[in-house]
mmCIF file of the N, C-alpha and C atoms, coordinates in Angstrom:
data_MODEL
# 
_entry.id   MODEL 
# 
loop_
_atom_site.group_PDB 
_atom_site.id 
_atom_site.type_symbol 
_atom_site.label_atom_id 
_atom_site.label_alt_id 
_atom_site.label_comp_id 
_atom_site.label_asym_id 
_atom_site.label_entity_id 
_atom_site.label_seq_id 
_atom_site.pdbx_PDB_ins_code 
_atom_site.Cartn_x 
_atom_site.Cartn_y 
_atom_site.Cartn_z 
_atom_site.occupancy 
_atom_site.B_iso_or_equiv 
_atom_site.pdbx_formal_charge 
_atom_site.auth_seq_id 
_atom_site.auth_comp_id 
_atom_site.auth_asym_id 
_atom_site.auth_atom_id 
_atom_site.pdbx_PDB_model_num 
ATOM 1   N N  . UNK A 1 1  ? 48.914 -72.714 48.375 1.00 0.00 ? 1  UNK A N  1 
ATOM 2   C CA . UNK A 1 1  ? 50.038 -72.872 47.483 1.00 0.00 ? 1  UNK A CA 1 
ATOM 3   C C  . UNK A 1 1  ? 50.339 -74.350 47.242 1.00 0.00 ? 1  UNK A C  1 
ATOM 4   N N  . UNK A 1 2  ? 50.256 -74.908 48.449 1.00 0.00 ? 2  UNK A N  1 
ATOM 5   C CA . UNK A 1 2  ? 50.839 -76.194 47.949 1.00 0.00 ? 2  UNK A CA 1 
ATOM 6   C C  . UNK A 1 2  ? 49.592 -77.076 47.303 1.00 0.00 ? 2  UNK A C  1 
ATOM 7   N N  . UNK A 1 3  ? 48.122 -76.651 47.465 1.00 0.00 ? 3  UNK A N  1 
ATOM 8   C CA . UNK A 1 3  ? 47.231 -77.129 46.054 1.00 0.00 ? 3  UNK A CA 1 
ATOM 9   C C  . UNK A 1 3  ? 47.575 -76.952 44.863 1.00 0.00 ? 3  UNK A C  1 
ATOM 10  N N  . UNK A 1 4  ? 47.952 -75.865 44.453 1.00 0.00 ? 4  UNK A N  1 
ATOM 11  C CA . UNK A 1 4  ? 48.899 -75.214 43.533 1.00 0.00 ? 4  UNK A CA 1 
ATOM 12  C C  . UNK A 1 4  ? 49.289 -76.686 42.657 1.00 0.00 ? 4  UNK A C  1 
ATOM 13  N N  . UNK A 1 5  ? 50.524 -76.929 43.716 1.00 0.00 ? 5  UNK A N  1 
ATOM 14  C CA . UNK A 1 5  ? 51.288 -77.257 43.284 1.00 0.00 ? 5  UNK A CA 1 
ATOM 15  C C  . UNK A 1 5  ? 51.017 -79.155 43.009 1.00 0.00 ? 5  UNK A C  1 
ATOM 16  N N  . UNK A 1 6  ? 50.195 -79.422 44.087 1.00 0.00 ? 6  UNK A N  1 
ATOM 17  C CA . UNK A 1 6  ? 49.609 -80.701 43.531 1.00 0.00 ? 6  UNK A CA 1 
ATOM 18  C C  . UNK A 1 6  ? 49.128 -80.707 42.131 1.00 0.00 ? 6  UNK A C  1 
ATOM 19  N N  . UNK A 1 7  ? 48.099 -79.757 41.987 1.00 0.00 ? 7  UNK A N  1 
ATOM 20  C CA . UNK A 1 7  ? 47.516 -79.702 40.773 1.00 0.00 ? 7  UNK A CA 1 
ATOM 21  C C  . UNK A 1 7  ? 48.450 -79.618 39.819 1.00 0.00 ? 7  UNK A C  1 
ATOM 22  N N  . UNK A 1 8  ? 49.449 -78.916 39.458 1.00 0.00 ? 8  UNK A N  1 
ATOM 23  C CA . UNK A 1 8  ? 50.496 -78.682 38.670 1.00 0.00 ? 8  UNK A CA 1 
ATOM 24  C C  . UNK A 1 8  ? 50.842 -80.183 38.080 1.00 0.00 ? 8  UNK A C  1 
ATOM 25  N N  . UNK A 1 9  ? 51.452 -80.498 39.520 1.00 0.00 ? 9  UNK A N  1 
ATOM 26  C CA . UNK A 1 9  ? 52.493 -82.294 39.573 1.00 0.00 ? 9  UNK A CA 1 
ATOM 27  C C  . UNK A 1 9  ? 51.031 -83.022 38.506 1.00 0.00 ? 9  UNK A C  1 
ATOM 28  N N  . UNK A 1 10 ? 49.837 -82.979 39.102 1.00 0.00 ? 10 UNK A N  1 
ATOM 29  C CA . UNK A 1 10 ? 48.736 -84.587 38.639 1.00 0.00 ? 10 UNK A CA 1 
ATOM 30  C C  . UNK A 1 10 ? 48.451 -83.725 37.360 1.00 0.00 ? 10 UNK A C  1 
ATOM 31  N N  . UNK A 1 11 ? 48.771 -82.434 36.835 1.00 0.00 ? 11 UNK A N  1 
ATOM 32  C CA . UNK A 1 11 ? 48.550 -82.540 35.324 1.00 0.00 ? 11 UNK A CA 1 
ATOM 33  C C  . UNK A 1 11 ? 49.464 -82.721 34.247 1.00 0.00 ? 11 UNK A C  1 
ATOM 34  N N  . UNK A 1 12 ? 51.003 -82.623 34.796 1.00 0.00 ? 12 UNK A N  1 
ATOM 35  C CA . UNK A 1 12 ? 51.795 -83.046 34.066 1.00 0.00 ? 12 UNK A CA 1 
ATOM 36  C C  . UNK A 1 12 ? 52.020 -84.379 33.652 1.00 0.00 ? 12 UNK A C  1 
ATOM 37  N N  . UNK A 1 13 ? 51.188 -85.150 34.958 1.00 0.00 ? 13 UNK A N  1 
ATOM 38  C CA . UNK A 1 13 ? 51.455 -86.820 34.815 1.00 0.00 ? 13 UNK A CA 1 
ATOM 39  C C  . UNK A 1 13 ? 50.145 -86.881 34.191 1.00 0.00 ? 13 UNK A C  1 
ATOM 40  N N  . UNK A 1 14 ? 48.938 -86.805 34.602 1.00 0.00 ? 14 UNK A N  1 
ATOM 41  C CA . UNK A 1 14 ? 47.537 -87.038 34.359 1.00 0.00 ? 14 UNK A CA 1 
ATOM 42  C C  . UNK A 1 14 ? 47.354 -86.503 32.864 1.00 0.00 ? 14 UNK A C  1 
ATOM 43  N N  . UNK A 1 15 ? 47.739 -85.465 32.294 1.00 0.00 ? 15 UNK A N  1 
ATOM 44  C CA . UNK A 1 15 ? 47.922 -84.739 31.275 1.00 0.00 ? 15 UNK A CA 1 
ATOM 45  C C  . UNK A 1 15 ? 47.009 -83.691 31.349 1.00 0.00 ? 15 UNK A C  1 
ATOM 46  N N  . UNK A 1 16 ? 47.163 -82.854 30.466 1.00 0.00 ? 16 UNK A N  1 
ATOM 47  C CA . UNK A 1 16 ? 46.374 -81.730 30.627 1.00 0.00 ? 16 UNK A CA 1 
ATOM 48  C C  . UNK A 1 16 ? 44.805 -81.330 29.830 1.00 0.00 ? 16 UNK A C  1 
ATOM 49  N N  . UNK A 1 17 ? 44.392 -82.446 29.727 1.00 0.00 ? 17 UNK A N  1 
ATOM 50  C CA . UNK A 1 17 ? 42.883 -82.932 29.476 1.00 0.00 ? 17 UNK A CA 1 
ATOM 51  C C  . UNK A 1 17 ? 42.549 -83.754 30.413 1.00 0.00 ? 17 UNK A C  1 
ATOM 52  N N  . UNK A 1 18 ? 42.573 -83.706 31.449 1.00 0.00 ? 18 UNK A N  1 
ATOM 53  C CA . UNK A 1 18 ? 42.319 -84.526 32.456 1.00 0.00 ? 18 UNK A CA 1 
ATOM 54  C C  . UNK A 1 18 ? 41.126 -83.660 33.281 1.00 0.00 ? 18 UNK A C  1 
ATOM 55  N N  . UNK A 1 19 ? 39.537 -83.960 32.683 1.00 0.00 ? 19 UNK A N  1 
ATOM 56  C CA . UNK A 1 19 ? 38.189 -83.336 33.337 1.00 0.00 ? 19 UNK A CA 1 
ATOM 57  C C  . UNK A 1 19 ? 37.994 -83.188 34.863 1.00 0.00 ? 19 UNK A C  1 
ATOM 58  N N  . UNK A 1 20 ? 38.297 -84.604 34.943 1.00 0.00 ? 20 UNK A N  1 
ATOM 59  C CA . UNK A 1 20 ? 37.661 -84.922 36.357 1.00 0.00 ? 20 UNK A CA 1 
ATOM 60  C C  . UNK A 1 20 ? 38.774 -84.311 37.245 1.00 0.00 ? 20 UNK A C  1 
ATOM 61  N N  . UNK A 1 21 ? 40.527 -83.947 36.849 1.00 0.00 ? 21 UNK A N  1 
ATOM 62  C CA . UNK A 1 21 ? 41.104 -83.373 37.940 1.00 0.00 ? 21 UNK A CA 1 
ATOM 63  C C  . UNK A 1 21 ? 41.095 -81.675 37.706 1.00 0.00 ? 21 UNK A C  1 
ATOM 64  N N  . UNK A 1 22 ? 41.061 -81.362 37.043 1.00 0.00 ? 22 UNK A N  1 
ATOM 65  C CA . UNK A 1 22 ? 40.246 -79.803 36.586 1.00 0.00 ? 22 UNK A CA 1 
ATOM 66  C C  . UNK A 1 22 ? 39.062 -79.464 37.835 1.00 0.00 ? 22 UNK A C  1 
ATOM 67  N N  . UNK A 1 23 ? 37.765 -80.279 37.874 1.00 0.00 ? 23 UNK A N  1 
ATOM 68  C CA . UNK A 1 23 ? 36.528 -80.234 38.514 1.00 0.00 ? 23 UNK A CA 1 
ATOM 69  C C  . UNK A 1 23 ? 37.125 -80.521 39.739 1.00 0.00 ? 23 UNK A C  1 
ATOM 70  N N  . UNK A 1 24 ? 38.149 -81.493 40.487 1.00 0.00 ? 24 UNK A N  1 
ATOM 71  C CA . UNK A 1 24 ? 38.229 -81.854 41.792 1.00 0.00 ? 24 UNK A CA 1 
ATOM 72  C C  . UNK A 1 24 ? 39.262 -80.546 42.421 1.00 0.00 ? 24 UNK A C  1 
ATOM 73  N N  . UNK A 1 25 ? 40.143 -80.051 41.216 1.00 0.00 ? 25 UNK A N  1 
ATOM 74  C CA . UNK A 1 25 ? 40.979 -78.509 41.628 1.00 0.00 ? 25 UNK A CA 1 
ATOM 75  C C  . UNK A 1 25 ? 39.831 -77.651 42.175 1.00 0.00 ? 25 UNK A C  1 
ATOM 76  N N  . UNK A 1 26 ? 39.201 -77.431 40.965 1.00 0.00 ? 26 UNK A N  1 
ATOM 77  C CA . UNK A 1 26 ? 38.077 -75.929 41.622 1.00 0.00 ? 26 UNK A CA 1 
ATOM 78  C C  . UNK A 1 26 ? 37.431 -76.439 42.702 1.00 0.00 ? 26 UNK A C  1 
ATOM 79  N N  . UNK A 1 27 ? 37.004 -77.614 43.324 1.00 0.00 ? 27 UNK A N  1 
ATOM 80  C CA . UNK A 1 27 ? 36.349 -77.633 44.189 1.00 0.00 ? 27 UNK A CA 1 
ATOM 81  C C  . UNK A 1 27 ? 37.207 -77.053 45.530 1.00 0.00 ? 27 UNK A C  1 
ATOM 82  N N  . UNK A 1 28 ? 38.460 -77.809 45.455 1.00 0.00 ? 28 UNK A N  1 
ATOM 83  C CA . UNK A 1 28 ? 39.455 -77.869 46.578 1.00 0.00 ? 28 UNK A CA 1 
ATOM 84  C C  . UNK A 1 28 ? 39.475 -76.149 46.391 1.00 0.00 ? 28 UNK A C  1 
ATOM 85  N N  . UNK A 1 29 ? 39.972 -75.181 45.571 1.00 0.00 ? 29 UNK A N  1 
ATOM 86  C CA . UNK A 1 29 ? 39.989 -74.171 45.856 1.00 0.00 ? 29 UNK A CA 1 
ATOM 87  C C  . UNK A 1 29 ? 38.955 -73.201 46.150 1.00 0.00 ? 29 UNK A C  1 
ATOM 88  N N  . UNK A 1 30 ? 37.914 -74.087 46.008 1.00 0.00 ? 30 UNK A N  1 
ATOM 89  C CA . UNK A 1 30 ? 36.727 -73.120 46.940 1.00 0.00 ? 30 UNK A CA 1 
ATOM 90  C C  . UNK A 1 30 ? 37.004 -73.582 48.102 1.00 0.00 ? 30 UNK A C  1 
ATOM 91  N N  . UNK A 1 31 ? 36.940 -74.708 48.915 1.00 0.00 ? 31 UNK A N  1 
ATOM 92  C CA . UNK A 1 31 ? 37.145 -75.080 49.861 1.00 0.00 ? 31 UNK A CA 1 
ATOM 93  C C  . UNK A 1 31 ? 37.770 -74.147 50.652 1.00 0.00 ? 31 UNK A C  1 
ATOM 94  N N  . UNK A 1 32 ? 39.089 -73.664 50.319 1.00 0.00 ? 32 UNK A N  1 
ATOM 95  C CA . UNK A 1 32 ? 40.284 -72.911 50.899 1.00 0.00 ? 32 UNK A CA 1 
ATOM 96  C C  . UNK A 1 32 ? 39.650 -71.514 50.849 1.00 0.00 ? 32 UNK A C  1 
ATOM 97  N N  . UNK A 1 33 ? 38.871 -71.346 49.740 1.00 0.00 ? 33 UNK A N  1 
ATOM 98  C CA . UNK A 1 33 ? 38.382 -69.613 49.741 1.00 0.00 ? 33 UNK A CA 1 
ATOM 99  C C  . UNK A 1 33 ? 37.405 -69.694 51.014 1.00 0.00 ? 33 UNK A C  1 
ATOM 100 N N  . UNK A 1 34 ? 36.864 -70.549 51.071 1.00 0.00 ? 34 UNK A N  1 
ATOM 101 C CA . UNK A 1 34 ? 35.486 -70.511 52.476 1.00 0.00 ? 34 UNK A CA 1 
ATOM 102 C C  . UNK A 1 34 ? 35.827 -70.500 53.731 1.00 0.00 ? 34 UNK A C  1 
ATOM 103 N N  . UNK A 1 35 ? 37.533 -70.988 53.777 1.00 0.00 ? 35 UNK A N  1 
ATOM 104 C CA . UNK A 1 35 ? 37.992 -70.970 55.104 1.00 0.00 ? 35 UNK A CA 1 
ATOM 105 C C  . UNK A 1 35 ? 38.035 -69.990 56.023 1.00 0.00 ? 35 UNK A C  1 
ATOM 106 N N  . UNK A 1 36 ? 38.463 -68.687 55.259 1.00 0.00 ? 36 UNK A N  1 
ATOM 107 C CA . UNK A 1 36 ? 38.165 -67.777 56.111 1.00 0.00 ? 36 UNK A CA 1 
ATOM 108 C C  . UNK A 1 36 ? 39.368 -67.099 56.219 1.00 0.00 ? 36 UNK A C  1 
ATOM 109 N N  . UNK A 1 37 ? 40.280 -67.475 55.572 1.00 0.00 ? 37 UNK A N  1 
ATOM 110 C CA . UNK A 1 37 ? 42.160 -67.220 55.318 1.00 0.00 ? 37 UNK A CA 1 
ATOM 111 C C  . UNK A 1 37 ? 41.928 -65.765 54.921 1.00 0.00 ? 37 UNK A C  1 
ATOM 112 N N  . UNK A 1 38 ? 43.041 -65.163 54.857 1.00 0.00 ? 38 UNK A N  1 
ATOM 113 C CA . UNK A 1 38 ? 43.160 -63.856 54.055 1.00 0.00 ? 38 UNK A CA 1 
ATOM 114 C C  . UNK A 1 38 ? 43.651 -64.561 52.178 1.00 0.00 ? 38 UNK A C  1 
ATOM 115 N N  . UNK A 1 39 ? 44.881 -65.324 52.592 1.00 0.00 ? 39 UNK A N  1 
ATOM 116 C CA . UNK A 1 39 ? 44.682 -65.451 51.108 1.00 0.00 ? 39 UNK A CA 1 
ATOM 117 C C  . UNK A 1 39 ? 46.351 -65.615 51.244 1.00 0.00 ? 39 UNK A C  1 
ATOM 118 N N  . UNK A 1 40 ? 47.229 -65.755 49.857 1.00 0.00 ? 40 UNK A N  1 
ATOM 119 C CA . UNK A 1 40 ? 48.228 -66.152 49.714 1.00 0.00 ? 40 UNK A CA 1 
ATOM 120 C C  . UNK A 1 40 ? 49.101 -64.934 50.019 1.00 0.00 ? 40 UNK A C  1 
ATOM 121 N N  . UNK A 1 41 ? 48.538 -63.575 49.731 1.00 0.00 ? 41 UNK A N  1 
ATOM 122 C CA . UNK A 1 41 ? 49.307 -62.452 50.345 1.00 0.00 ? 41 UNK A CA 1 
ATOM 123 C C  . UNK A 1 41 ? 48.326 -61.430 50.670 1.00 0.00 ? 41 UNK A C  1 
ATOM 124 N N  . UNK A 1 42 ? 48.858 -60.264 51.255 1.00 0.00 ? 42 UNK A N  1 
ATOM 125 C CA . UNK A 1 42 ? 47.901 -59.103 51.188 1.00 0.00 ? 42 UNK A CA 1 
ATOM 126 C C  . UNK A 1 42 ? 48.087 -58.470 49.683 1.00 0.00 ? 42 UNK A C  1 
ATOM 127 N N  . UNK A 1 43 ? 48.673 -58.998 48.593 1.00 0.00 ? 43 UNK A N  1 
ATOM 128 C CA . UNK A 1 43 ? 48.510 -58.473 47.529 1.00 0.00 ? 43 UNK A CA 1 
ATOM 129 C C  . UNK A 1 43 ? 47.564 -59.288 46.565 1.00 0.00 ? 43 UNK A C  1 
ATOM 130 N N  . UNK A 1 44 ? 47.478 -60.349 47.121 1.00 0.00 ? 44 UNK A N  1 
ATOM 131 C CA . UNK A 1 44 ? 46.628 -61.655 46.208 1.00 0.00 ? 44 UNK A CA 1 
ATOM 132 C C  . UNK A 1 44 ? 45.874 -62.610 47.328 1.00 0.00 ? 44 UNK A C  1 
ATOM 133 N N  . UNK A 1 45 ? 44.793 -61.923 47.561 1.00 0.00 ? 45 UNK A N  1 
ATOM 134 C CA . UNK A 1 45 ? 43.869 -62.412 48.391 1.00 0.00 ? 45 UNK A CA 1 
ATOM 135 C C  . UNK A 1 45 ? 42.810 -63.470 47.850 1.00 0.00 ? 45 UNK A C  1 
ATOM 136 N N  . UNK A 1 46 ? 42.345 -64.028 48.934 1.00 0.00 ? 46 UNK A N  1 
ATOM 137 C CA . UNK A 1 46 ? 41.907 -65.343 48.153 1.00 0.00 ? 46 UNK A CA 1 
ATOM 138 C C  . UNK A 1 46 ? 40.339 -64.680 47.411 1.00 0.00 ? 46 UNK A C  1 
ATOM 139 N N  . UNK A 1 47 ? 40.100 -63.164 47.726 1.00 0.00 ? 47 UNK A N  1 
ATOM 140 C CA . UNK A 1 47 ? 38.833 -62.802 46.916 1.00 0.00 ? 47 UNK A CA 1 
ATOM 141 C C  . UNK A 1 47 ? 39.187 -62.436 45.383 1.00 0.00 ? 47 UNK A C  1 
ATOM 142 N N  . UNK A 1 48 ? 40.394 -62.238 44.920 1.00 0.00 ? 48 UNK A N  1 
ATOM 143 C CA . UNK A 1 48 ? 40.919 -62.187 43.618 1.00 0.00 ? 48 UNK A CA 1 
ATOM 144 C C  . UNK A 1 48 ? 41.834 -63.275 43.503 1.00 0.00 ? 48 UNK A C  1 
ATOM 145 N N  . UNK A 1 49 ? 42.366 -63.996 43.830 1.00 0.00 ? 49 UNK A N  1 
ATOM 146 C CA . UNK A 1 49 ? 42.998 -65.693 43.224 1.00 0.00 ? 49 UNK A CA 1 
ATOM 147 C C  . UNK A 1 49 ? 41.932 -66.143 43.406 1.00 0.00 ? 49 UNK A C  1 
ATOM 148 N N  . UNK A 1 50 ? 40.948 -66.669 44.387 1.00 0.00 ? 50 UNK A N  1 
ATOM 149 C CA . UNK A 1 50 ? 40.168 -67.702 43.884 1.00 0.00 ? 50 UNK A CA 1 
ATOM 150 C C  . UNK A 1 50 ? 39.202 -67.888 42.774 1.00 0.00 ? 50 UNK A C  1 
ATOM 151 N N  . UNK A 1 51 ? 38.342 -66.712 41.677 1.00 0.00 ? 51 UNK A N  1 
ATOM 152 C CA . UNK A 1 51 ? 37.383 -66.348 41.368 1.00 0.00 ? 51 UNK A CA 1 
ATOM 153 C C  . UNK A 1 51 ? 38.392 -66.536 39.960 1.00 0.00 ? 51 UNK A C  1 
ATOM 154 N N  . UNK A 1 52 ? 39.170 -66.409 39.692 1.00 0.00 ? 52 UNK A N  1 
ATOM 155 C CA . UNK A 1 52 ? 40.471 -66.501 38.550 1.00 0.00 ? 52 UNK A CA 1 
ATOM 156 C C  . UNK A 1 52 ? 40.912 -67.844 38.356 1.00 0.00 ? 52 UNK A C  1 
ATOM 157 N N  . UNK A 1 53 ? 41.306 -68.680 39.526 1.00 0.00 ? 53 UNK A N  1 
ATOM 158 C CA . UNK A 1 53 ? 41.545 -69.677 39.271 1.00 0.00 ? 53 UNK A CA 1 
ATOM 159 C C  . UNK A 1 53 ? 40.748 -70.400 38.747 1.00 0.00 ? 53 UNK A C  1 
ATOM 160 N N  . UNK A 1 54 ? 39.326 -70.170 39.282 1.00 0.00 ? 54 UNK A N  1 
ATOM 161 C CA . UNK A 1 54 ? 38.191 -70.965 38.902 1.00 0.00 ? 54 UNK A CA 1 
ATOM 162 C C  . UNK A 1 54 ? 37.809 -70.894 37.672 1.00 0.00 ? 54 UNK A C  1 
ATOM 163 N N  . UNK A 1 55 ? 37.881 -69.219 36.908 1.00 0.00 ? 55 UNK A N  1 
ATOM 164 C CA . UNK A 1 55 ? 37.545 -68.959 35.369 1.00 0.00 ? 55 UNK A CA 1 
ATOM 165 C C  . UNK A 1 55 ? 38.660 -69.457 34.590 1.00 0.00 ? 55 UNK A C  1 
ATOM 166 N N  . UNK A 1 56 ? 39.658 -69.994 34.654 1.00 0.00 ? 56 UNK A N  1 
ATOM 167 C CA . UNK A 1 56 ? 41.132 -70.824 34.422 1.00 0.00 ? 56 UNK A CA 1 
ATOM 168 C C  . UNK A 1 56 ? 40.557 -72.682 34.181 1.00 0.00 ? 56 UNK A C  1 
ATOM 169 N N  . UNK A 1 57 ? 40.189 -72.828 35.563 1.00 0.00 ? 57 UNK A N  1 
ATOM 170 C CA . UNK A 1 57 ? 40.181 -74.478 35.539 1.00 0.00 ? 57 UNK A CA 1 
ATOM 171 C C  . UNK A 1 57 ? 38.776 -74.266 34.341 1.00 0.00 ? 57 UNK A C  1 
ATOM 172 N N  . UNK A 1 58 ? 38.141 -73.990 34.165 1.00 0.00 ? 58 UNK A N  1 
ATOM 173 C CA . UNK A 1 58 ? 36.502 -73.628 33.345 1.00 0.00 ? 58 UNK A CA 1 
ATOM 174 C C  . UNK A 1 58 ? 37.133 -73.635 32.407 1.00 0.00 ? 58 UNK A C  1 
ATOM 175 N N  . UNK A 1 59 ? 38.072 -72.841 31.675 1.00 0.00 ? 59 UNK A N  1 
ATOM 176 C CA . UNK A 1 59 ? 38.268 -72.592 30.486 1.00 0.00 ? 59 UNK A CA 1 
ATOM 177 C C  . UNK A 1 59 ? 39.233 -73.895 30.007 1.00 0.00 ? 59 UNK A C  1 
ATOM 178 N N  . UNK A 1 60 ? 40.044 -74.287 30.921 1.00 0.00 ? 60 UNK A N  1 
ATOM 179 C CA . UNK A 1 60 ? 40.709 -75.373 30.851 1.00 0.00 ? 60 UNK A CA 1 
ATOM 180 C C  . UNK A 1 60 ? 39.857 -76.974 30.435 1.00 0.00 ? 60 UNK A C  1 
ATOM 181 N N  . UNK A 1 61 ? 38.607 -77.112 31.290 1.00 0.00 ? 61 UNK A N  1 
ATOM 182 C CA . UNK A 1 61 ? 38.045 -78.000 31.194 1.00 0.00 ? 61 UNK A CA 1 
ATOM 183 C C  . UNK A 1 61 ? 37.062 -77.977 29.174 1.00 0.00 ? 61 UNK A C  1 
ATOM 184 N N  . UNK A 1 62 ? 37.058 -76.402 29.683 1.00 0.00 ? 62 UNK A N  1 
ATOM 185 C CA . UNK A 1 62 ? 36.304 -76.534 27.872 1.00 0.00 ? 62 UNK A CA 1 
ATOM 186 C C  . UNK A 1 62 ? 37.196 -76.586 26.707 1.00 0.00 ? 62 UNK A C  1 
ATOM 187 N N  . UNK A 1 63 ? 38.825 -76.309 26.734 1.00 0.00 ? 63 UNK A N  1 
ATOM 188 C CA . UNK A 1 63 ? 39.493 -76.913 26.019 1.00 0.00 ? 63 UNK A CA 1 
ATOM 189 C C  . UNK A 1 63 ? 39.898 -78.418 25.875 1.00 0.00 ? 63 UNK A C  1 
ATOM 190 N N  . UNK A 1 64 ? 39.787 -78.808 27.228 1.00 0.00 ? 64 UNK A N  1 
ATOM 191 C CA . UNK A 1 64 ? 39.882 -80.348 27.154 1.00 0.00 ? 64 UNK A CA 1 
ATOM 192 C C  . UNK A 1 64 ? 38.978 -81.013 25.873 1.00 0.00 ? 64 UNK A C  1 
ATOM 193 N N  . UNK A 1 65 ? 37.494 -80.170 25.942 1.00 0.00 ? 65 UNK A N  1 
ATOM 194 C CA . UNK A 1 65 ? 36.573 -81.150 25.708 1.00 0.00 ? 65 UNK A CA 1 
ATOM 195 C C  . UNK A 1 65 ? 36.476 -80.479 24.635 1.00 0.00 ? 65 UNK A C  1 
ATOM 196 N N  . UNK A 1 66 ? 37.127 -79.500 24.055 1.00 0.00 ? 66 UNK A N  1 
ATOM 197 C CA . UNK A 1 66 ? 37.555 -79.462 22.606 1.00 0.00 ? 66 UNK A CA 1 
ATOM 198 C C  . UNK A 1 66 ? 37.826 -80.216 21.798 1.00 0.00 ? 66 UNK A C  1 
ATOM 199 N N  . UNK A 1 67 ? 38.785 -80.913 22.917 1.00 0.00 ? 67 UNK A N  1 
ATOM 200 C CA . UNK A 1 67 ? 39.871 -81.332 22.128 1.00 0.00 ? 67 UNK A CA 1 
ATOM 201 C C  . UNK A 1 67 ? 40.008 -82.737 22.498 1.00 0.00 ? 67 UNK A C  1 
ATOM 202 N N  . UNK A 1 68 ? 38.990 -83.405 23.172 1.00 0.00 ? 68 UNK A N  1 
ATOM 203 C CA . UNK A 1 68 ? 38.591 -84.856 22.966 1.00 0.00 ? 68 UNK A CA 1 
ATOM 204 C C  . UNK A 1 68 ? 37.183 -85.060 21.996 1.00 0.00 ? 68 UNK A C  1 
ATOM 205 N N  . UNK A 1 69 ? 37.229 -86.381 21.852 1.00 0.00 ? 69 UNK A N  1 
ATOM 206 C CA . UNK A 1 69 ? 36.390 -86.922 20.858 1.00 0.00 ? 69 UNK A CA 1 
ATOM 207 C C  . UNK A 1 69 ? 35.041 -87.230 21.264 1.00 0.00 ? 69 UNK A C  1 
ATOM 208 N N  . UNK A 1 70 ? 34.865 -87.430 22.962 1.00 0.00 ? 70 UNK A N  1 
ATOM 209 C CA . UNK A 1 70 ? 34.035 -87.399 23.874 1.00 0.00 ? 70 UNK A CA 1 
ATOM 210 C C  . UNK A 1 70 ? 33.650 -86.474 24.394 1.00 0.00 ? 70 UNK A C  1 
ATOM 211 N N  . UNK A 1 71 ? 32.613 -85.453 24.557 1.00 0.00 ? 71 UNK A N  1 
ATOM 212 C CA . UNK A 1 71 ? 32.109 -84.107 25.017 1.00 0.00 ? 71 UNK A CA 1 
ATOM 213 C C  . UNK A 1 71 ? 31.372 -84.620 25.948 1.00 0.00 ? 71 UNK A C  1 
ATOM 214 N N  . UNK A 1 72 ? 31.865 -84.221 27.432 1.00 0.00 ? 72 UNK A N  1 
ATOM 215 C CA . UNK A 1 72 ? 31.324 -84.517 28.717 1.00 0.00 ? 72 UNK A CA 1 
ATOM 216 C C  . UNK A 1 72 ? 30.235 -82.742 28.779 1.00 0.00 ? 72 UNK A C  1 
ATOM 217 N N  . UNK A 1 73 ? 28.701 -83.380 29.124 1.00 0.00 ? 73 UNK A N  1 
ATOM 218 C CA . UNK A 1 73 ? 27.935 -82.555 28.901 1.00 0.00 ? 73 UNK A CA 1 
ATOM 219 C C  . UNK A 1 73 ? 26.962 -82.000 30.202 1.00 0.00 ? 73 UNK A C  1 
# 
């Protein structure tokens, strides 16, 4: 949760085309899925939040690069 919430804070400041903190989120939340946790509840386990978040930051990163003038490839 509280990755969550970092990520939240550095995209409101960073803005929300920001590639490289998109790519450093999904990493960190695999990280946390490999740990071995159950997950944020027994209703939202990290085998359904993490696999979501990740198709999120993905889709996020390919709107970024929509929507810059630079297409990181």
């Amino acid at each position: 949760m509280v990755l969550v919430m970092v990520y939240l804070t550095n995209s409101v400041f960073s803005g929300l085309n920001n590639i490289k903190c998109h790519e450093k989120f999904k990493s960190c939340i695999k990280k946390v899925h490999k740990s071995g946790k159950v997950g944020f509840s027994r209703d939202c386990p990290y085998e359904t939040a993490v696999p979501t978040m990740v198709q999120g930051m993905d889709m996020a990163i390919l709107l970024s690069q929509l929507g810059s003038s630079k297409i990181e490839l």
